[in-house]
C-alpha positions as CSV (number, residue, x, y, z in Angstrom):
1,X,8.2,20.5,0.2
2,X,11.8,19.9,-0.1
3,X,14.2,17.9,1.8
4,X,18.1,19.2,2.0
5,X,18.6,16.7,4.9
6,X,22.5,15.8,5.7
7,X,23.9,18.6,3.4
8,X,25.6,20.0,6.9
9,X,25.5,16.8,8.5
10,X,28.9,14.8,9.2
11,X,28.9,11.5,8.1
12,X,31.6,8.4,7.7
13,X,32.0,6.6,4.6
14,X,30.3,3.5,5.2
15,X,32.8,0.2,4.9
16,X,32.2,-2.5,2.0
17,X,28.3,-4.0,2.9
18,X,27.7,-1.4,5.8
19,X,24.5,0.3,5.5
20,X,24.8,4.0,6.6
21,X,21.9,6.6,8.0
22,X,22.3,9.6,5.6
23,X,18.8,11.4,6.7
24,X,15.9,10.7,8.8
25,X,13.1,13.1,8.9
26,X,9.2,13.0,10.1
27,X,7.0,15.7,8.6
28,X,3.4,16.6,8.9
29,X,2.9,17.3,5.1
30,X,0.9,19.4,3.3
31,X,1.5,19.5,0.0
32,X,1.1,16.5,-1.1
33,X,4.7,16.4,-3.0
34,X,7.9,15.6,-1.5
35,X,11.1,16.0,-3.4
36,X,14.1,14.1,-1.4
37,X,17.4,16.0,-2.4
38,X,19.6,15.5,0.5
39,X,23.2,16.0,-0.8
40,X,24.8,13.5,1.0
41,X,22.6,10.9,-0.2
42,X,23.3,11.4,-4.1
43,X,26.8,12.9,-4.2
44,X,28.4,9.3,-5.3
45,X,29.2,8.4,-2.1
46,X,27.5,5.3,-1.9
47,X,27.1,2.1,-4.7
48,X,23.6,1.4,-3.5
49,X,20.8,3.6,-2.0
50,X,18.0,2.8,-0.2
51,X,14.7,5.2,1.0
52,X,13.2,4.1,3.6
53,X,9.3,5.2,4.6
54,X,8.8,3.9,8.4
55,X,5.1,5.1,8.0
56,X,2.2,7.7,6.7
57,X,-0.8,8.0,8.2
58,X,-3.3,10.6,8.4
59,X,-3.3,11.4,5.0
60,X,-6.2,14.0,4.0
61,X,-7.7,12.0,0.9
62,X,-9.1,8.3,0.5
63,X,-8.8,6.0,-2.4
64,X,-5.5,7.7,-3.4
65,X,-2.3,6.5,-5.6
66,X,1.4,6.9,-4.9
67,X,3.5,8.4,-7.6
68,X,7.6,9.2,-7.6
69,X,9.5,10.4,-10.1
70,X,13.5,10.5,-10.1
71,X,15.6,13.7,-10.8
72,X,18.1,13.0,-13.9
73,X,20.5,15.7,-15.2
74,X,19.1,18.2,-12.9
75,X,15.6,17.6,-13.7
76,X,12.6,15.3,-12.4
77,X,12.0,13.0,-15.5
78,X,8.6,13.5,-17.0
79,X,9.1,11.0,-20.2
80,X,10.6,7.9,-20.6
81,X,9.5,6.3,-17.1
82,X,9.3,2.8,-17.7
83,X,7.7,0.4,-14.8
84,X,6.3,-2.5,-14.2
85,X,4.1,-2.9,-10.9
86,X,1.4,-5.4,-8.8
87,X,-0.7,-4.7,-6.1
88,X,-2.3,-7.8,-3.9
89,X,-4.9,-7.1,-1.8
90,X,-5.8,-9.4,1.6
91,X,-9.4,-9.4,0.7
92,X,-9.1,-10.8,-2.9
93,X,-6.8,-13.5,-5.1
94,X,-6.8,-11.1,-7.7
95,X,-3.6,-8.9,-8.8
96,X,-3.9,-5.3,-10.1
97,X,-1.2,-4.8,-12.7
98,X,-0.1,-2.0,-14.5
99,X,2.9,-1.4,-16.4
100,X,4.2,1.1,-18.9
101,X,6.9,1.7,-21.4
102,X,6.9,5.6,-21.5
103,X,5.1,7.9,-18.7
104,X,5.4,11.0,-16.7
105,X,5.1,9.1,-13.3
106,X,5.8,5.8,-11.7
107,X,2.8,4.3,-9.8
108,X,3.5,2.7,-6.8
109,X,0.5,2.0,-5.0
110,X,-3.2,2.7,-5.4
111,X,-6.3,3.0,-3.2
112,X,-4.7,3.4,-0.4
113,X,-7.4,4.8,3.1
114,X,-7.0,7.4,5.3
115,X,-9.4,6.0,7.9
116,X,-8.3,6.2,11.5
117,X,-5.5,3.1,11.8
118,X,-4.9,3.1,8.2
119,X,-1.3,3.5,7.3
120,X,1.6,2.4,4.5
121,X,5.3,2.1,4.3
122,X,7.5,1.5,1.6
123,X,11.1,0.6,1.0
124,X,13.0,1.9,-2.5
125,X,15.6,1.1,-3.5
126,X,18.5,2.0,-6.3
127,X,21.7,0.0,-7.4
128,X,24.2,2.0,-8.9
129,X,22.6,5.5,-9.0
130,X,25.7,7.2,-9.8
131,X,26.7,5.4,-13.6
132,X,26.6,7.7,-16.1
133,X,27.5,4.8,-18.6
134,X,24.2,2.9,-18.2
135,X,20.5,3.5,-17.1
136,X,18.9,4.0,-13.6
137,X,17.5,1.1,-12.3
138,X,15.2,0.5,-9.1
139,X,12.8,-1.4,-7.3
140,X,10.6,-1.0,-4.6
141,X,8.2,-2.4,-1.7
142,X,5.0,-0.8,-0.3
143,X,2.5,-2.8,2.4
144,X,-0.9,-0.7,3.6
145,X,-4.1,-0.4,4.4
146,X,-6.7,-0.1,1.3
147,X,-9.8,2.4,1.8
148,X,-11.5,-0.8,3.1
149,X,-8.9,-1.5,5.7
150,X,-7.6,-4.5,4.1
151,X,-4.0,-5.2,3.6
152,X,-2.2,-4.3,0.4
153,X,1.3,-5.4,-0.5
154,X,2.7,-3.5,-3.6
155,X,5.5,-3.9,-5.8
156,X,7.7,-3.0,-9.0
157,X,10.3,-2.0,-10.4
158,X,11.6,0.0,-13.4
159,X,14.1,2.3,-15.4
160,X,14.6,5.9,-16.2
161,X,15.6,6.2,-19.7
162,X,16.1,9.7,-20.3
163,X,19.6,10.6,-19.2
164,X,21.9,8.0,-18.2
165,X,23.5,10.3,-15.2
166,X,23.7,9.9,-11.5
167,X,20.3,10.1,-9.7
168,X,20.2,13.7,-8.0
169,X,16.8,13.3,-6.3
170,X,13.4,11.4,-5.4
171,X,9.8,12.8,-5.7
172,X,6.8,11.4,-4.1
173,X,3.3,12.6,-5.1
174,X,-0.4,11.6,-3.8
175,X,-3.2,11.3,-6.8
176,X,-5.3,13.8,-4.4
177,X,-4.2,15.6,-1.0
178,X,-1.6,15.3,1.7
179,X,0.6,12.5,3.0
180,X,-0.3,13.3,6.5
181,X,2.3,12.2,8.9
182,X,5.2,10.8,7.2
183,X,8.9,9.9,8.2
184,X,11.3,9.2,5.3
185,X,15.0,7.9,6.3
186,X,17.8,7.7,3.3
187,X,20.7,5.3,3.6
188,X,23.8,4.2,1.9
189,X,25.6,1.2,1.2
190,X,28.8,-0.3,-0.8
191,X,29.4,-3.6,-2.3
């Protein structure tokens, strides 16, 4: 499933610091891929981007992980991911780490439930997504529910070092199944 939201859509440029609604959108998916290529969000409009996931629930698998990937020079990047990401979990003082200095996909979450009242949200977020002189950085927040229906908070960050170009786009990808009931909102900001 792909997302073309605002490419019709009116908008104002937003003033120095004012955060801007670009898209919003609630799907019941089934595909278990999103890509997020709303024009408007990565024509160079904005300095800073944010991508905003209110909630998902419903999803159709349990015990699954939460991949993105970020579209580079017209293409999703399959190489030269590099992350670093932590998952806490409300039941345990353990951390779960991972971290990588070359992959196809960018983990942002694992075992995440799809029992009745188990949910997630997550907030990503880019700073200068349209340079073409230096690499895409990002970072990005994720609290849910875990197949046992205890709290997880997840975060990382990390850099796309394939093409140093403007960010064109945003996948999101379960390890198994659908996302369910999801709403994604995309905004904009200068400095």
């Amino acid at each position: 499933m792909t997302i073309h939201f605002g490419d019709s859509t009116s908008q104002t440029t937003a003033a120095a610091g004012a955060l801007t609604k670009v898209f919003s959108t609630t799907l019941d998916d089934t595909s278990g891929q999103i890509d997020i290529e709303t024009a408007a969000m990565f024509d160079g409009t904005y300095d800073n981007l944010l991508i905003q996931i209110p909630y998902c629930y419903n999803m159709s698998s349990d015990d699954i992980k939460i991949y993105m990937n970020i579209k580079l020079g017209g293409s999703y990047q399959e190489s030269n991911n590099k992350f670093h990401w932590q998952q806490h979990s409300s039941t345990s003082n353990s951390v779960v780490v991972d971290r990588h200095d070359s992959t196809s996909i960018i983990k942002c979450a694992e075992s995440l439930g799809n029992a009745a009242n188990e949910s997630w949200m997550m907030n990503l977020y880019f700073s200068n997504p349209n340079s073409s002189d230096w690499y895409t950085f990002f970072n990005w927040n994720l609290v849910g529910s875990k197949t046992d229906s205890a709290m997880i908070w997840a975060n990382g960050a990390g850099v796309c070092t394939q093409a140093d170009t403007q960010v064109q786009g945003i996948r999101f990808r379960t390890s198994s199944g659908d996302f369910g009931n999801i709403k994604i909102v995309g905004y904009g900001y200068n400095k």
